[in-house]
C-alpha positions in Angstrom: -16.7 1.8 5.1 -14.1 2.5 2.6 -14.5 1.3 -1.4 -13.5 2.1 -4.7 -15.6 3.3 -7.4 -14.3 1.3 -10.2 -16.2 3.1 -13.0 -14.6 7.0 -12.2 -11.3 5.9 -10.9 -12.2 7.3 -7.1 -11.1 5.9 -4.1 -13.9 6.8 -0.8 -12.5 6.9 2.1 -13.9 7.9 6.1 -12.2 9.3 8.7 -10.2 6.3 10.6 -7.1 5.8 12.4 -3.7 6.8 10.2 -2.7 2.8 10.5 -6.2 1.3 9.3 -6.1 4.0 6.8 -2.8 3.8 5.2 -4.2 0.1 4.5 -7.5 0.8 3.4 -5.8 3.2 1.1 -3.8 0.6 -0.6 -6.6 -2.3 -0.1 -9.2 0.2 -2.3 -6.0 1.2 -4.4 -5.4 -2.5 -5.4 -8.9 -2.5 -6.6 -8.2 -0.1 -8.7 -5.4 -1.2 -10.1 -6.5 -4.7 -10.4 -10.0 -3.8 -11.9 -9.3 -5.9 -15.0 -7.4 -9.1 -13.4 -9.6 -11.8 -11.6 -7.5 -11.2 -8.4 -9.2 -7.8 -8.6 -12.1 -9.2 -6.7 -10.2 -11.8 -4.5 -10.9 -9.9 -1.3 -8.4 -12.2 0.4 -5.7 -11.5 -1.9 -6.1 -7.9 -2.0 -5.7 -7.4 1.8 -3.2 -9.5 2.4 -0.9 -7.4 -0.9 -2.3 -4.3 0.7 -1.2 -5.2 4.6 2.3 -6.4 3.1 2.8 -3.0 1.1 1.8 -0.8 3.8 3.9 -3.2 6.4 6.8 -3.3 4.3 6.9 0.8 3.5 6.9 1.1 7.6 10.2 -0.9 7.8 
């Protein structure tokens, strides 16, 4: 399962499929990014930005 370590700044990540991957890059990204907002930890919110981002960039 893929997460982010919010304390060093690392993103984990398994071996997947290139689609699921692109978007569990950005969901784990958006973690990251967002550590210090409370959409941070709006699971919700964070995969629907990350399947938009990745979705959009494939267009």
């Amino acid at each position: 399962m893929p997460f982010a370590e919010l304390e060093a700044n690392r993103i984990h990540l398994p071996p997947m499929p290139q689609d699921e991957q692109e978007i569990s890059v950005a969901h784990e990204y958006l973690h990251l990014a967002f550590a210090h907002h409370p959409a941070g930890k709006r699971e919700r919110f964070v995969e629907r930005l990350a399947r938009t981002l990745v979705v959009q960039e494939e267009d």
